[in-house]
TORVO-44568 format. One line per 3 residues: number of its first residue (from 1); their letters; for each residue y, z, x of N, C-alpha, C, CB. Coordinates in pm, whole numbers, plus 50000, padded with zeros to 5 digits. Atoms other than C-alpha are relative to their C-alpha. Glycine has a CB too. Layout:
REM residues N
NUM> A> Y Z X Y Z X Y Z X Y Z X ~ ...
This chain:
REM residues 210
1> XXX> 49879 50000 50083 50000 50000 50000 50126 50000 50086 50001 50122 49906 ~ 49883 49998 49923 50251 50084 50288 50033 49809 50038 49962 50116 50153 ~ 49997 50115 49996 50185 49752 50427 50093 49912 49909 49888 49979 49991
4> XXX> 49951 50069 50065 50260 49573 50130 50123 50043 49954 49928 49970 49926 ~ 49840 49999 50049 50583 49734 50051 50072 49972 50083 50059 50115 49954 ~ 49925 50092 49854 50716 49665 50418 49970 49891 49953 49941 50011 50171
7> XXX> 50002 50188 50036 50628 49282 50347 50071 50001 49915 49866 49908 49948 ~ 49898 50033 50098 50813 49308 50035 50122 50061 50003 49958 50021 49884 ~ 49874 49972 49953 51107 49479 50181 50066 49910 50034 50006 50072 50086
10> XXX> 49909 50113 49929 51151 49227 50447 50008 49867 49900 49926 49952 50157 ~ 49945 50063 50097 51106 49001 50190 50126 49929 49915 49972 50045 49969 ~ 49878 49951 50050 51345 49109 49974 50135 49973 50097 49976 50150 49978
13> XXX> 49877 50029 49930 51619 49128 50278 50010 49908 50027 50032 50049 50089 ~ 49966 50171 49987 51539 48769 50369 50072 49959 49877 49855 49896 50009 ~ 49932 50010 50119 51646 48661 49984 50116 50013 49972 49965 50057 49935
16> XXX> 49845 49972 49994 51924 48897 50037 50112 49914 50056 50015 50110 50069 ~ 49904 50032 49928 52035 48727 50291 50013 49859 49988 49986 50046 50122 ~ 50028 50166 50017 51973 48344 50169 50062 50009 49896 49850 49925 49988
19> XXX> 49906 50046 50114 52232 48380 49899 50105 49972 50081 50037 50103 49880 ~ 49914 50048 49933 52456 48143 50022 50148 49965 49956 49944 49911 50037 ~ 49860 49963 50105 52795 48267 49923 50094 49883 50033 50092 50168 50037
22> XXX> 49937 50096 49996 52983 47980 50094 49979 49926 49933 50007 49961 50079 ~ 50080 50132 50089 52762 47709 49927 50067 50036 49848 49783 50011 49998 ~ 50002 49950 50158 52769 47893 49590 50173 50015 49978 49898 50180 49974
25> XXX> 49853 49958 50009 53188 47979 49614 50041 49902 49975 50073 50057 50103 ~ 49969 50173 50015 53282 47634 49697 49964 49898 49880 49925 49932 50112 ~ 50038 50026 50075 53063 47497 49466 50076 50019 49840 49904 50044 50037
28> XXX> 49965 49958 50131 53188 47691 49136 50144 50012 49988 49936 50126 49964 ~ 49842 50025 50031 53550 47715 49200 50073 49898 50073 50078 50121 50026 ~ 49962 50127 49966 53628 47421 49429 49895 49890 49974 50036 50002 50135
31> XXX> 50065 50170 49999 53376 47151 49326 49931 49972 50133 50131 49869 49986 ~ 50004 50051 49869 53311 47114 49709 49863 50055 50030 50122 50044 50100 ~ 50119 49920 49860 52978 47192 49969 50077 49978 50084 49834 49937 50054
34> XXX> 49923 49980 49860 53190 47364 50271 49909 49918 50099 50016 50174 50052 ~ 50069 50059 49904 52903 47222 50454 50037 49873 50037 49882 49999 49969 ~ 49984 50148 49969 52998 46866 50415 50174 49972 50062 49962 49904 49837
37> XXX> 49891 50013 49944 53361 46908 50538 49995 50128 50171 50119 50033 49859 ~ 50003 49926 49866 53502 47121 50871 49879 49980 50116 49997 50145 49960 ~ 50149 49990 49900 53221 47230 51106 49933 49976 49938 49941 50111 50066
40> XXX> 50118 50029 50124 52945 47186 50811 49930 50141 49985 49867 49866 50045 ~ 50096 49822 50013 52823 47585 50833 50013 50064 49870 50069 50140 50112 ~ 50010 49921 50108 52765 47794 50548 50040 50132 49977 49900 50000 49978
43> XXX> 49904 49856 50015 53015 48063 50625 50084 50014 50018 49992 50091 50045 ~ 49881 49991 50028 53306 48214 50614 50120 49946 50092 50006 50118 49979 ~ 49895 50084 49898 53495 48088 50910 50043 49841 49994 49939 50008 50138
46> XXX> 49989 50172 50066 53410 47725 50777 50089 50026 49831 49779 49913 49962 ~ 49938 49977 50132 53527 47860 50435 50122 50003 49961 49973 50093 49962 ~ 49827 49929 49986 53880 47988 50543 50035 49834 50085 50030 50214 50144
49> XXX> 49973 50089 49948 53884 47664 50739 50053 49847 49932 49905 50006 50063 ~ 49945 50094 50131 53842 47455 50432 50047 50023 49924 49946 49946 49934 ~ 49890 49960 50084 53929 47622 50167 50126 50123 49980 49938 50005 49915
52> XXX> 49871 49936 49943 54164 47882 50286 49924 50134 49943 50180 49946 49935 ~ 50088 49869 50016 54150 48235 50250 50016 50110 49864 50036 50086 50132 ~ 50068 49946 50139 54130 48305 49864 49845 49981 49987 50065 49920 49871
55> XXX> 50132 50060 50018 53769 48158 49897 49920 50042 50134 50012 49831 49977 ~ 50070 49941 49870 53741 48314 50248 49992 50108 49996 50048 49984 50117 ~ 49963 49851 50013 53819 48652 50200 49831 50043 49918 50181 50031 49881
58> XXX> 50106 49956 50080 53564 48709 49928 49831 49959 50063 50034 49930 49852 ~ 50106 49998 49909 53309 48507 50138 49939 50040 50100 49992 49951 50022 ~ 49976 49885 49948 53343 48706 50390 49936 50121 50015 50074 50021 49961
61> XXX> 50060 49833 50027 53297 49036 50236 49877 50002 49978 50054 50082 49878 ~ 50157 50035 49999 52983 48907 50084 49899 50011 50077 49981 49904 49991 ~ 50075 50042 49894 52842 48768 50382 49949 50160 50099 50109 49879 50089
64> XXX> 50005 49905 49948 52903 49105 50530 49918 50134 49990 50087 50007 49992 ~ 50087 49903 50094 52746 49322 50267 49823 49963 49996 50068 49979 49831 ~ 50145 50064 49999 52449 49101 50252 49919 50058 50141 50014 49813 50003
67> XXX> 50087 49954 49945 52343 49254 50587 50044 50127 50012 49964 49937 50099 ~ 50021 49856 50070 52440 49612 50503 49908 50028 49882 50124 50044 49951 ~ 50066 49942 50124 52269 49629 50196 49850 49965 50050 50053 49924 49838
70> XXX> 50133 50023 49904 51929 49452 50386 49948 50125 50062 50031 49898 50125 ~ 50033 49905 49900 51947 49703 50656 49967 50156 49889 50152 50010 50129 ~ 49999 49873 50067 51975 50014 50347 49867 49987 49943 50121 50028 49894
73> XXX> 50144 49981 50059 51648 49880 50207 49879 50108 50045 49941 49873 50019 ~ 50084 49836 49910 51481 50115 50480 49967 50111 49926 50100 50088 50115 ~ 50032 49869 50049 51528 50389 50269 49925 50039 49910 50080 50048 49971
76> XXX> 50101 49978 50145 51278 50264 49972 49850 50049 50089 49971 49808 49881 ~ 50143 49946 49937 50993 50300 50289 50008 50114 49994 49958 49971 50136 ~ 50092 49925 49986 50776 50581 50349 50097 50101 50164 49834 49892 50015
79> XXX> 49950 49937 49835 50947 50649 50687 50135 50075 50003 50026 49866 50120 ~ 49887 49908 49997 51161 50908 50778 50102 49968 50054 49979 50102 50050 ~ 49873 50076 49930 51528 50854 50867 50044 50050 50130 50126 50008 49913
82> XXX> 49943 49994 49891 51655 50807 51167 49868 50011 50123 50106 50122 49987 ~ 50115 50003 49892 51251 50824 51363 50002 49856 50007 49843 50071 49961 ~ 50027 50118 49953 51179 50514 51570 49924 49875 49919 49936 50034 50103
85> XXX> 50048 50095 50104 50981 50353 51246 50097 49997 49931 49884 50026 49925 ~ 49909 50093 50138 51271 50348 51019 50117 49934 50053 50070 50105 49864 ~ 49904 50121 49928 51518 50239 51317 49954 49846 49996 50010 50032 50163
88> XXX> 50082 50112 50008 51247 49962 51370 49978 49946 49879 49890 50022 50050 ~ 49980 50037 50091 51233 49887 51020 50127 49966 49947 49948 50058 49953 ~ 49842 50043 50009 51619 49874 50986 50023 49832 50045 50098 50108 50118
91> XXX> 49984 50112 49931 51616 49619 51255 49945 49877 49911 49930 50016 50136 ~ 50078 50066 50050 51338 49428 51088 50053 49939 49889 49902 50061 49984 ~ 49929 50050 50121 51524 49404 50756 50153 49913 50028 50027 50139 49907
94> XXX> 49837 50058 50002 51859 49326 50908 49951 49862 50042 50136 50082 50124 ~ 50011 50137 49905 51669 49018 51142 49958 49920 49864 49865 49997 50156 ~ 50067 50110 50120 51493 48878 50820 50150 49973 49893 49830 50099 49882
97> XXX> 49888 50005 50060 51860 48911 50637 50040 49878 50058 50086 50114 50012 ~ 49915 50115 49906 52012 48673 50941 49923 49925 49999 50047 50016 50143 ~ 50072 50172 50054 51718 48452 50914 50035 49926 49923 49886 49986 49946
100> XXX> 49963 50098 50105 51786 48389 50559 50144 49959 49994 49965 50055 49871 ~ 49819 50031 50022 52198 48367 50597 49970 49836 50074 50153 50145 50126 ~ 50018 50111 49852 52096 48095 50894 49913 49871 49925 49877 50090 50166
103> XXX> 50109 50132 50088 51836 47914 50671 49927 50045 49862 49847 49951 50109 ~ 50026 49949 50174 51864 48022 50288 49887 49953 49961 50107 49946 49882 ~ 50100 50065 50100 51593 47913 50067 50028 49931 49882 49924 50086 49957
106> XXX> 49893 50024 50090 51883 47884 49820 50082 49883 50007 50079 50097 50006 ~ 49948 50111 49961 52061 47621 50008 49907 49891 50068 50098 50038 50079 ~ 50081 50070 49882 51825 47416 50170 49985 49984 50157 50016 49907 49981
109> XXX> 49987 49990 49799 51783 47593 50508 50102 49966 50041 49909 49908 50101 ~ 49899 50141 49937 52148 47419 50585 50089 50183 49953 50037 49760 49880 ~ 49916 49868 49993 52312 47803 50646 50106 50016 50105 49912 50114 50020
112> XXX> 49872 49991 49882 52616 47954 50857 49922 50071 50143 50158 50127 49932 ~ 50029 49943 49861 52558 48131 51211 50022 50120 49966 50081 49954 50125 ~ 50033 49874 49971 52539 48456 51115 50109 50115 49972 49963 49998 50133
115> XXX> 49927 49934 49939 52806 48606 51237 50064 50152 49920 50090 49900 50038 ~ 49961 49895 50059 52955 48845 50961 49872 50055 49929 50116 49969 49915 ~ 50097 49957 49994 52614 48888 50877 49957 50155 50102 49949 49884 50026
118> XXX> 50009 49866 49865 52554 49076 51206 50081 50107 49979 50052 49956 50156 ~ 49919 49881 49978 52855 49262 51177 49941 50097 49877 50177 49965 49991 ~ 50061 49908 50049 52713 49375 50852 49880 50072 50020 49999 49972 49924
121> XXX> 50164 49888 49963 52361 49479 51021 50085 50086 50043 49851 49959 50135 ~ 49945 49923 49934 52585 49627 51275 50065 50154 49968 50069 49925 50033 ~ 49914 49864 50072 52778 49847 51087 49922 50083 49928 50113 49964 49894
124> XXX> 50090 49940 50047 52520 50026 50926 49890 50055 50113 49953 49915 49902 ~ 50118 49933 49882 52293 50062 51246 50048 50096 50049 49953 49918 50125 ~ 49902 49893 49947 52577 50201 51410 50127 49960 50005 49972 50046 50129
127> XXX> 49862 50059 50007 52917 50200 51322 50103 50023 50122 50063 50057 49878 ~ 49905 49974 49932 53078 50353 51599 50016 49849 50131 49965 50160 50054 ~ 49981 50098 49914 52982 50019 51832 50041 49897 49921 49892 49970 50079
130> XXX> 49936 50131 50042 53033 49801 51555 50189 50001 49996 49932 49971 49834 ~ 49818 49973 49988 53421 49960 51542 50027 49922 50127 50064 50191 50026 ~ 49936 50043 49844 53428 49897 51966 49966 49814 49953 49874 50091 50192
133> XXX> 49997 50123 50020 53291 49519 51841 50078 49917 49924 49916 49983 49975 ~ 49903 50096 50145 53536 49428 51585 50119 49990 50076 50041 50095 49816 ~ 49873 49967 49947 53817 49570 51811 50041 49891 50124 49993 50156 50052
136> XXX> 50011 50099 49913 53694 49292 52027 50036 49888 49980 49906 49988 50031 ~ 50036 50104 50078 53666 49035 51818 50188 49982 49943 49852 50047 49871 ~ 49872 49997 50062 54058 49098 51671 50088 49982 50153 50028 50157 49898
139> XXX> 49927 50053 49898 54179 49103 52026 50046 49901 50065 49978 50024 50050 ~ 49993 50089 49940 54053 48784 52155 50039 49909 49907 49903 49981 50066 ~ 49943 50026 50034 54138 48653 51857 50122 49983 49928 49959 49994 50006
142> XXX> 49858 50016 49999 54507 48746 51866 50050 49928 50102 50063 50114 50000 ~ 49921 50054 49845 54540 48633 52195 49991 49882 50022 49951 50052 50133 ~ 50029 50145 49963 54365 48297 52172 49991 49921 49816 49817 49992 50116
145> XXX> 49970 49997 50120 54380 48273 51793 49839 49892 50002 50181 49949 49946 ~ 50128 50141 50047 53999 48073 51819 49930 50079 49957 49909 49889 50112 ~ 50114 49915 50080 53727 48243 51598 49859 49969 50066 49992 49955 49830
148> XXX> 50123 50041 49936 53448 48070 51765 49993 50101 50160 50011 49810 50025 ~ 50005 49942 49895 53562 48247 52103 49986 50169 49983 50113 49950 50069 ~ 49985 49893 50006 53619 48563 51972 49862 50074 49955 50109 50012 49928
151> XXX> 50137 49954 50063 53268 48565 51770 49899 50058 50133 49921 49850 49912 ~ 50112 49952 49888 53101 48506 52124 50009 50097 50132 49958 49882 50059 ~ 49964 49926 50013 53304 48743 52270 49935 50169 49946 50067 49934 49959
154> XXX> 50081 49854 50044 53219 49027 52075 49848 50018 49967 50059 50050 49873 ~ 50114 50004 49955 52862 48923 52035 49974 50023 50157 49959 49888 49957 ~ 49987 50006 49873 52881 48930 52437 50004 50186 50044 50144 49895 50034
157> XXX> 49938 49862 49996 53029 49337 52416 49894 50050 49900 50175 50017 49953 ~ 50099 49938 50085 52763 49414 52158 49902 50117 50067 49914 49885 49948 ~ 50102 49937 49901 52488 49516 52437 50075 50111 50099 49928 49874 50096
160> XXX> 49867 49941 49868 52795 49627 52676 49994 50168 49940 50228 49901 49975 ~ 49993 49893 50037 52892 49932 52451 49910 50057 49895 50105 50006 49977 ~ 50099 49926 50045 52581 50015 52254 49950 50053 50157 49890 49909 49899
163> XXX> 50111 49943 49946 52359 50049 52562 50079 50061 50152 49864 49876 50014 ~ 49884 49907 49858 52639 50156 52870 50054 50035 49953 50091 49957 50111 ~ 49910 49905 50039 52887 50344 52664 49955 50088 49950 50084 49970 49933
166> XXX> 49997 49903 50076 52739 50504 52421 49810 50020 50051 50066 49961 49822 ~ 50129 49910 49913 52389 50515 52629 49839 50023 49870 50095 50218 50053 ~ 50103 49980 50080 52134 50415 52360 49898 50003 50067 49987 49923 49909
169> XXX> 50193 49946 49936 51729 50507 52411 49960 49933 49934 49908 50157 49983 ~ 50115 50062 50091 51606 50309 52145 50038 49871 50058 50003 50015 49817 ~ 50026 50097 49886 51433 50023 52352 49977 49860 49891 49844 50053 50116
172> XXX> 49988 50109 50114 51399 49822 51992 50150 49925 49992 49971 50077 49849 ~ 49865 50017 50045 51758 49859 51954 50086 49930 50119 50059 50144 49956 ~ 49984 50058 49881 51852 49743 52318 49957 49866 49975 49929 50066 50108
175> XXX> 50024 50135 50034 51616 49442 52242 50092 49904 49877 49859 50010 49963 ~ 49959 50040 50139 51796 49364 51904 50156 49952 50094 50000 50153 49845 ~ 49889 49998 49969 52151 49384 52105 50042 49864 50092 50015 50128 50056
178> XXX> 49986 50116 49964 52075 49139 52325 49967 49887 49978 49987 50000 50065 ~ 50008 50135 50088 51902 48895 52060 50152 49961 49942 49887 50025 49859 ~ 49836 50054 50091 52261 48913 51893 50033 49938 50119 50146 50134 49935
181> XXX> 49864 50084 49901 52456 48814 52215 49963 49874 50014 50029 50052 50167 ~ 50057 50142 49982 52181 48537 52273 50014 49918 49917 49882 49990 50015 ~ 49997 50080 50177 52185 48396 51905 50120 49984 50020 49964 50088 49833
184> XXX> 49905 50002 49955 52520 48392 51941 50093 49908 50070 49980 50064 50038 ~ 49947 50088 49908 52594 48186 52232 49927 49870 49947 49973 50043 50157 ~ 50076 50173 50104 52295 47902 52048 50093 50001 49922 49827 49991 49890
187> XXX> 49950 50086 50129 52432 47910 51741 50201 49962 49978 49939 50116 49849 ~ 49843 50059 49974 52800 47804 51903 50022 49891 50150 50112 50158 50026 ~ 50022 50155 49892 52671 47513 52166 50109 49944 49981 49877 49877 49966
190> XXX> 49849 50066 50044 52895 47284 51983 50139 50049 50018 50004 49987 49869 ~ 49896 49917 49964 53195 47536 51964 49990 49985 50144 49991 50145 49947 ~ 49922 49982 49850 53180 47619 52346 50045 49851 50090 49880 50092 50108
193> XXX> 49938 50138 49939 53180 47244 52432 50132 49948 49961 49914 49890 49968 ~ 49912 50036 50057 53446 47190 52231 50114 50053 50074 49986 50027 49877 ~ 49943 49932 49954 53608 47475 52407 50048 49979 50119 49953 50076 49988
196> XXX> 49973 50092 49829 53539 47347 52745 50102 49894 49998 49854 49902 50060 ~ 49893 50108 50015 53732 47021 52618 50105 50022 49960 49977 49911 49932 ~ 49908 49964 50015 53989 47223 52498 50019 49926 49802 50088 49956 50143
199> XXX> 50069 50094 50065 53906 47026 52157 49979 50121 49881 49860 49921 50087 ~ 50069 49952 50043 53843 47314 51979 50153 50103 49871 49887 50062 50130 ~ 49947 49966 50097 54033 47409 51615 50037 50135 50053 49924 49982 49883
202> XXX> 49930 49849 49975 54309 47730 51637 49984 50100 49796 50242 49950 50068 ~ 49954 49956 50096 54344 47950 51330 50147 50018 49979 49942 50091 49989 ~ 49866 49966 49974 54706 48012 51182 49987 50151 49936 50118 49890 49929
205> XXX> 50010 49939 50032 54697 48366 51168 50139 50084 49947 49923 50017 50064 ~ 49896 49951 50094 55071 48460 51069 50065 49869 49954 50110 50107 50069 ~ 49917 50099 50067 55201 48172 50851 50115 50039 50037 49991 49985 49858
208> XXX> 49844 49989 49974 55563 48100 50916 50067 49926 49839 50051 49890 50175 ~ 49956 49996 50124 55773 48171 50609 50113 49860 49999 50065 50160 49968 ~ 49927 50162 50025 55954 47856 50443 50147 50020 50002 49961 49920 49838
């Protein structure tokens, strides 16, 4: 019986995470698939890109929640909180979440990179690194105003201040830190070439009043 309710956990958080709020947003209030314009991804940075950020904002939050609420499934197991089976089960639910964001079932596998995904595993695993990761992520992109740099960036600082600052032991959670940075740098090939060429879309992050 344990068995089968883990399988239908992760399950479940895959599902969670294959509701493809870009697809579905676009769709019902602009007519549009974000996919087929901008970069073609199925998230929010493509969202705010195309359709700006009434349609980004909310995608966004979504995207975000979708791997918080994954990672909380933990608590329907058997396993006690906070021992090395329900960390390891956390993980487990949050990775099958980013599977499905990456390759819905909902959209036809044709998903975004993750990214606010993660932050929502993140923030729930442990918030105090996801705070040092966001703080990252807002820096580089004030300074260089590119979202793609800033994503890989703070994916990059993920491993940095979980496992040298704050000195984690869990050897799952170490592994998990540096799947993010790796995933991360794949699923922005395109982006960094772009980057290299200089080639590579700015955000406007304070509009200039008319």
């Amino acid at each position: 019986m344990e068995t089968v309710l883990i399988i239908s956990l992760l399950v479940a958080a895959y599902l969670l995470g294959s509701i493809p709020t870009a697809v579905w947003w676009g769709k019902r209030y602009y007519g549009i698939d974000v996919r087929e314009f901008g970069s073609g991804n199925a998230g929010a940075t493509n969202t705010f890109r195309v359709l700006g950020k009434k349609a980004g904002i909310p995608v966004l939050f979504v995207d975000i929640i979708k791997g918080t609420l994954a990672v909380l499934l933990a608590h329907f197991s058997p396993y006690v909180f906070d021992t090395n089976e329900f960390v390891n089960l956390e993980l487990g639910l949050g990775i099958a979440a980013l599977v499905g964001h990456v390759f819905p079932v909902f959209a036809g596998f044709r998903g975004g990179k993750g990214v606010a995904t993660i932050l929502g595993i993140v923030i729930c695993l442990t918030p105090i690194t996801s705070t040092m990761v966001l703080g990252v992520f807002l820096i580089v992109l004030i300074a260089t105003r590119y979202v793609s740099l800033s994503s890989i960036t703070a994916g990059l600082s993920f491993p940095f201040f979980l496992n040298i600052v704050l000195k984690n032991e869990n050897q799952t959670l170490l592994i998990f830190s540096l799947f993010v940075a790796v995933l991360l740098i794949l699923t922005h090939k395109k982006n960094i070439s772009r980057l290299l060429k200089r080639q590579e879309s700015k955000v406007t992050l304070f509009p200039k009043k008319a």
